[in-house]
C-alpha positions in Angstrom: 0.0 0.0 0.0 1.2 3.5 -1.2 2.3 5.7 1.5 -0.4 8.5 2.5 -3.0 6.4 0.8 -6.5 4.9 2.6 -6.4 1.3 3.2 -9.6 -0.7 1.3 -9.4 -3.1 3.9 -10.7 -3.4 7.6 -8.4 -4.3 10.3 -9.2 -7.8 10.1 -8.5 -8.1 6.1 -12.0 -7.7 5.0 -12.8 -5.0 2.2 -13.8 -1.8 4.4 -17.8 -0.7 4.1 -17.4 2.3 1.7 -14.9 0.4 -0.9 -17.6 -2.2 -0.8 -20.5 0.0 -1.6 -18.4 2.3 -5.0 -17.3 -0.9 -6.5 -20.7 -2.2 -6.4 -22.3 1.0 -7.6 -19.3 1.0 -10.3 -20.8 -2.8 -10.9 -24.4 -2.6 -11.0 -25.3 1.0 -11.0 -26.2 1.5 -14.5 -29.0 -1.1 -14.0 -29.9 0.5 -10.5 -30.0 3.8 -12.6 -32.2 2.4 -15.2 -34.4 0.6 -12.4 -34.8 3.8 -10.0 -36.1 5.6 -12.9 -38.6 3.6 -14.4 -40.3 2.9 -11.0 -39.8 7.2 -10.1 -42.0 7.4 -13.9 -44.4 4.6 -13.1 -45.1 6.4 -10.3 -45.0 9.8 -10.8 -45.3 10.2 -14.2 -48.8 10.6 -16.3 -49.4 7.9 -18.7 -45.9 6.0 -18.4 -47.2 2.5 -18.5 -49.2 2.9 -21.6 -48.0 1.4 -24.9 -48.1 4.3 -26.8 -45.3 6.0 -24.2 -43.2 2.8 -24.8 -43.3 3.1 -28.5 -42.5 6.8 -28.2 -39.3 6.4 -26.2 -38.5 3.3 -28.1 -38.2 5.2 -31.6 -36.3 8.3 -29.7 -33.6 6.0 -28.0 -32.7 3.5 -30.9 -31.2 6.4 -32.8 -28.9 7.0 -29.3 -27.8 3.4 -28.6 -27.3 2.8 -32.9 -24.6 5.7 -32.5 -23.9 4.9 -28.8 -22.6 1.7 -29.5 -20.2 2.8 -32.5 -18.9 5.4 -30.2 -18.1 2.7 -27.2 -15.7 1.3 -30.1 -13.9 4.1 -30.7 -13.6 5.2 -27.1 -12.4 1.6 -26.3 -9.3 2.6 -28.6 -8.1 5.4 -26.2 -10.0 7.9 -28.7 -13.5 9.7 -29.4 -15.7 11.4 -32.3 -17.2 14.2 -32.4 -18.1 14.1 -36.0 -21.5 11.1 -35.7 -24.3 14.3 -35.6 -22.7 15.9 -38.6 -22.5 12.3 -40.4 -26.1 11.5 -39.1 -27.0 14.8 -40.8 -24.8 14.2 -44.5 -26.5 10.9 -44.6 -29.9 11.7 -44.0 -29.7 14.4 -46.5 -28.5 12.1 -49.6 -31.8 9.7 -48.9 -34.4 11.9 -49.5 -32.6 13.7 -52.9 -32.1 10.2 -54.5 -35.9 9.7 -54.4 -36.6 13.2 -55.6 -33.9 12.7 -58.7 -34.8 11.4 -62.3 -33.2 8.4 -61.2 -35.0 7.9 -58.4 -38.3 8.0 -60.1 -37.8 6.4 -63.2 -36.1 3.5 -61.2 -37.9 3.1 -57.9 -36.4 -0.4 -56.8 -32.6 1.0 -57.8 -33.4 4.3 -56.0 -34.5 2.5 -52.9 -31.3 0.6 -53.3 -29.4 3.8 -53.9 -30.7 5.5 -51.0 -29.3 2.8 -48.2 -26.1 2.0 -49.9 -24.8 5.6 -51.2 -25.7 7.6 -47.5 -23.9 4.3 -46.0 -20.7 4.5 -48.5 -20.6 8.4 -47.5 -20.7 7.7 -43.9 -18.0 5.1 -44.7 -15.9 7.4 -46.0 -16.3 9.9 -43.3 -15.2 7.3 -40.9 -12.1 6.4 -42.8 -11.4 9.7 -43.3 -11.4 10.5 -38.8 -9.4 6.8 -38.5 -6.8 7.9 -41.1 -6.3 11.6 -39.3 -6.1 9.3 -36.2 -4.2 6.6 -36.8 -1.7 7.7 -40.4 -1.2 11.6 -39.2 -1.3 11.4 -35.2 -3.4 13.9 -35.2 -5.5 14.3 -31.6 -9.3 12.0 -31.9 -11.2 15.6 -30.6 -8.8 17.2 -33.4 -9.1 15.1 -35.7 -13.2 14.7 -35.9 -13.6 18.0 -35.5 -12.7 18.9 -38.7 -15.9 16.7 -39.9 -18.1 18.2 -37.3 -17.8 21.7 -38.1 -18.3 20.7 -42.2 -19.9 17.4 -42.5 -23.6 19.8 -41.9 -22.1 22.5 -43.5 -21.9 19.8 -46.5 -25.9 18.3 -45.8 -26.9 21.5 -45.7 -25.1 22.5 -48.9 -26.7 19.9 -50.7 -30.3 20.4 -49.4 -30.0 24.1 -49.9 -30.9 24.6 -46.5 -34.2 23.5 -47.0 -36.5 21.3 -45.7 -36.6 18.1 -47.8 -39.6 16.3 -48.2 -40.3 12.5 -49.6 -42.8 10.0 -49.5 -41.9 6.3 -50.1 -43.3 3.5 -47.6 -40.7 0.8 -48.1 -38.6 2.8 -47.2 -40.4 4.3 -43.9 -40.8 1.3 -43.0 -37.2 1.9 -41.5 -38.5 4.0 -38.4 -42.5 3.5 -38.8 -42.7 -0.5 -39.1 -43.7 -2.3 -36.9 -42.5 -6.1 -36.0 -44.9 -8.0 -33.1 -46.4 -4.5 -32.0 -42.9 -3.3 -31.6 -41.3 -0.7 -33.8 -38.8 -1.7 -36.3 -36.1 0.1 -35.0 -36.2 -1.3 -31.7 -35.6 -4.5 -32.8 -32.7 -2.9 -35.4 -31.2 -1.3 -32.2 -31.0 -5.1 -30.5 -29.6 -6.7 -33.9 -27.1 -3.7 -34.4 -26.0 -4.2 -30.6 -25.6 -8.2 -30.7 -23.7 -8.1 -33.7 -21.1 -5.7 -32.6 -20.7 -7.2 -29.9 -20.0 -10.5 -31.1 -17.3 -8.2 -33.3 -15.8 -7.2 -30.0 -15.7 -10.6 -27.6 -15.2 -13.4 -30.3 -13.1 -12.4 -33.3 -9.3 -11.3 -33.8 -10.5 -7.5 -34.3 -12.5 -7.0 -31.2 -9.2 -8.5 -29.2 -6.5 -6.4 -30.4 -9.4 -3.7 -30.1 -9.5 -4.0 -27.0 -5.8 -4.6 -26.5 -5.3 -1.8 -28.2 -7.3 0.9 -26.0 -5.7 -0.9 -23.0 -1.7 -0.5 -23.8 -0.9 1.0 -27.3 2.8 0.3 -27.2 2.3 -3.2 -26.1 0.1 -4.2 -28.1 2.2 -2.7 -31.2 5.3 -4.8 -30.0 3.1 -7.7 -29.9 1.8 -7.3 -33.3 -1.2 -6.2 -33.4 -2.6 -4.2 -36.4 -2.7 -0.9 -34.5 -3.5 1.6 -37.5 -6.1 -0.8 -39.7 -8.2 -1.5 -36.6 -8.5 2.2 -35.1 -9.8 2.8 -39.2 -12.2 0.0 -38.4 -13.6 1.1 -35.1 -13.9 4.6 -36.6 -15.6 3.3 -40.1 -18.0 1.4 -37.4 -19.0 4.2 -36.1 -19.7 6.5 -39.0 -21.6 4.2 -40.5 -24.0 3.3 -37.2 -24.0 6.9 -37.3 -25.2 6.5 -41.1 -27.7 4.1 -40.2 -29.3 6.8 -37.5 -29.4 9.8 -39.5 -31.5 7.0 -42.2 -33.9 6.1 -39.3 -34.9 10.0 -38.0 -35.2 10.5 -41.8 -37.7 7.9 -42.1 -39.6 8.8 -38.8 -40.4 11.8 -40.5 -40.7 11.4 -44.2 -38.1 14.5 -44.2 -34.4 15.6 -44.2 -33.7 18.6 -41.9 -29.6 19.1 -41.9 -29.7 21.4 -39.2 -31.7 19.1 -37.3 -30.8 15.7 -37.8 -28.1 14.1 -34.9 -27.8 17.6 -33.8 -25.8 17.3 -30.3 -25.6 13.6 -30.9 -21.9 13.3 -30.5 -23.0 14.6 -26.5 -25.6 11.7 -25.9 -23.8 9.3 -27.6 -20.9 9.6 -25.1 -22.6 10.0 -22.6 -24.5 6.5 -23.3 -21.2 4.8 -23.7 -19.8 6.5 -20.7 -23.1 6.1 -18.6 -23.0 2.6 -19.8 -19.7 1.3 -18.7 -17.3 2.5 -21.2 -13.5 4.0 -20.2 -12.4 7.1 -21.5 -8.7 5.8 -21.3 -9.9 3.2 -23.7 -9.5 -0.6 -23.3 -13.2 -1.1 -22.8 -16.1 -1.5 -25.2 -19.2 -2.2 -23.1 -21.9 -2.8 -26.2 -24.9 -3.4 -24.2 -23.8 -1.3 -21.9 -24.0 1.4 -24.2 -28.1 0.6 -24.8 -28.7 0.7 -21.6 -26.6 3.8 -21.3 -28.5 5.4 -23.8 -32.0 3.8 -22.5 -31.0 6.0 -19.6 -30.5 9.3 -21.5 -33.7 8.9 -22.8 -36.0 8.0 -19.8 -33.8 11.3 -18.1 -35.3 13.8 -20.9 -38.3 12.2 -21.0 -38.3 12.3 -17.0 -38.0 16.0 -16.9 -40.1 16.8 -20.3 -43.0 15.2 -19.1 -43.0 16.8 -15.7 -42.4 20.3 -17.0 -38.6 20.7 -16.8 -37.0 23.1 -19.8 -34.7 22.0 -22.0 -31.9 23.5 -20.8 -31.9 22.2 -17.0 -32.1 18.7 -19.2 -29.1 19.7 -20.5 -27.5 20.4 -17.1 -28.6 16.9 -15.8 -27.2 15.2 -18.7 -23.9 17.0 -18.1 -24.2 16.1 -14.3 -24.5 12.5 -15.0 -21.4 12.0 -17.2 -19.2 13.6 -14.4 -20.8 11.3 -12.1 -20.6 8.5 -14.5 -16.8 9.2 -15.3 -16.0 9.1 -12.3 -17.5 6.2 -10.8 -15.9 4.6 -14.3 -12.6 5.8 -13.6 -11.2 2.6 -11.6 -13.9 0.1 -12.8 -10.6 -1.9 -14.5 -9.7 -2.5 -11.3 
């Protein structure tokens, strides 16, 4: 034991009360969270219970745990993105001009096609553009994504003149509107999104050096590992989750707004991630934890919207809660 440091144990070797009771917060409290609050709305709340509130909150939070769970990649590698809004935004705008194009209505099966694959490619792109800034010029992750958060809406918003952009095609508004056994489509999305990178991250070669990666740089480069191709990966991840969100808010609404769409998204999606178990010093990639992280997010806005609380307090609690979160995450290696 360190000189000048508290003991964690009790005279008789036995972890002391206090030590006992952070790491089981650090363990379980994101579930406790999540608990706490749906029993304060059940009880408190008008109208919590009802279906129709569960679909509601369901279509809000998928879009926060799609781009959550990208983000717990990248911030598993020791780095973070700023840029997910800005790529939710240049996606969502390519959708809706595809289907207003020639092409799109002289070939409607092509131009649905079109308007999954080119937004996807794009967000692609804006993801191996952040991981080669990263990873080939060493420049700093906030840096570094930055650049594509200040122009990637400038860019949607370019291309939509700055206007509203309006569409109607069902197959593909079936993307946030379906429905699959009552529940809507992109729940279940959310949940297939979630297990499959998750899978990526505990059983193949990637998700190991990943994580090996974000826990010692240096050692795993001596050891081999890929360093550079897998930071591009867990930043092309991201940007295209981030794609997949910015398709889903366009398809809630049958409309592309670029100054709307993932606006502050890059703020809820670390919190999620952070809120859900994730380590800012990287080695760390918490998928699940991430939904639940972002299922938190969303019952705390829809906790103080529903009982009258502005906007900006919501904003205040959501900052309060990643302080608290970080540091309660700041040993949880242990």
């Amino acid at each position: 034991m360190r000189t000048g440091t508290r003991s964690e144990t009790s005279p008789r070797g036995r972890p002391s009360p206090d030590v006992s009771w952070l790491r089981l917060i650090r363990r379980h409290g994101t579930v406790a969270a999540l608990l706490a609050l749906v029993i304060f709305n059940a009880l408190v709340t008008p109208n919590f219970l009802q279906l129709q509130t569960l679909f509601v909150n369901i279509s809000q939070v998928a879009t926060i745990a799609i781009v959550a769970t990208g983000m717990a990649l990248v911030i598993a590698t020791e780095g973070i993105d700023l840029s997910v809004g800005a790529v939710m935004a240049l996606a969502g705008a390519l959708a809706p001009l595809i289907f207003m194009s020639t092409f799109g209505v002289e070939h409607p099966v092509l131009g649905l096609t079109a308007a999954f694959v080119l937004p996807l490619t794009v967000a692609a792109a804006c993801g191996l553009f952040n991981g080669v800034m990263v990873s080939f010029l060493g420049i700093q992750p906030i840096i570094a994504t930055l650049i594509l958060f200040i122009s990637g809406r400038g860019i949607a918003q370019v291309l939509t003149n700055g206007n509203l952009q309006t569409f109607s095609n069902p197959a593909f508004s079936y993307l946030g509107t379906g429905k699959i056994l009552g529940l809507p489509f992109q729940g279940w999305l959310t949940l297939a999104l979630a297990a499959a990178i998750s899978w990526l991250v505990t059983r193949t070669v990637f998700g190991r050096y990943l994580l090996a990666i974000g826990g010692n740089e240096r050692a795993a480069s001596l050891a081999g590992a890929p360093v550079r191709p897998v930071k591009i990966g867990a930043y092309v991840i991201c940007a295209i989750l981030a794609g997949i969100a910015g398709l889903i808010v366009v398809a809630i609404n049958s409309a592309s707004d670029a100054a709307r769409n993932g606006n502050l998204m890059e703020l809820d999606a670390i919190a999620a991630a952070v809120v859900g178990g994730a380590v800012l010093q990287g080695g760390r990639a918490p998928i699940f934890g991430a939904v639940l992280g972002a299922v938190i997010i969303q019952l705390v806005k829809y906790t103080l919207l529903a009982n009258g609380v502005a906007d900006e307090v919501a904003l205040i609690v959501k900052a309060v809660i990643i302080v608290l979160a970080v540091y309660l995450q700041q040993t949880r290696r242990e």
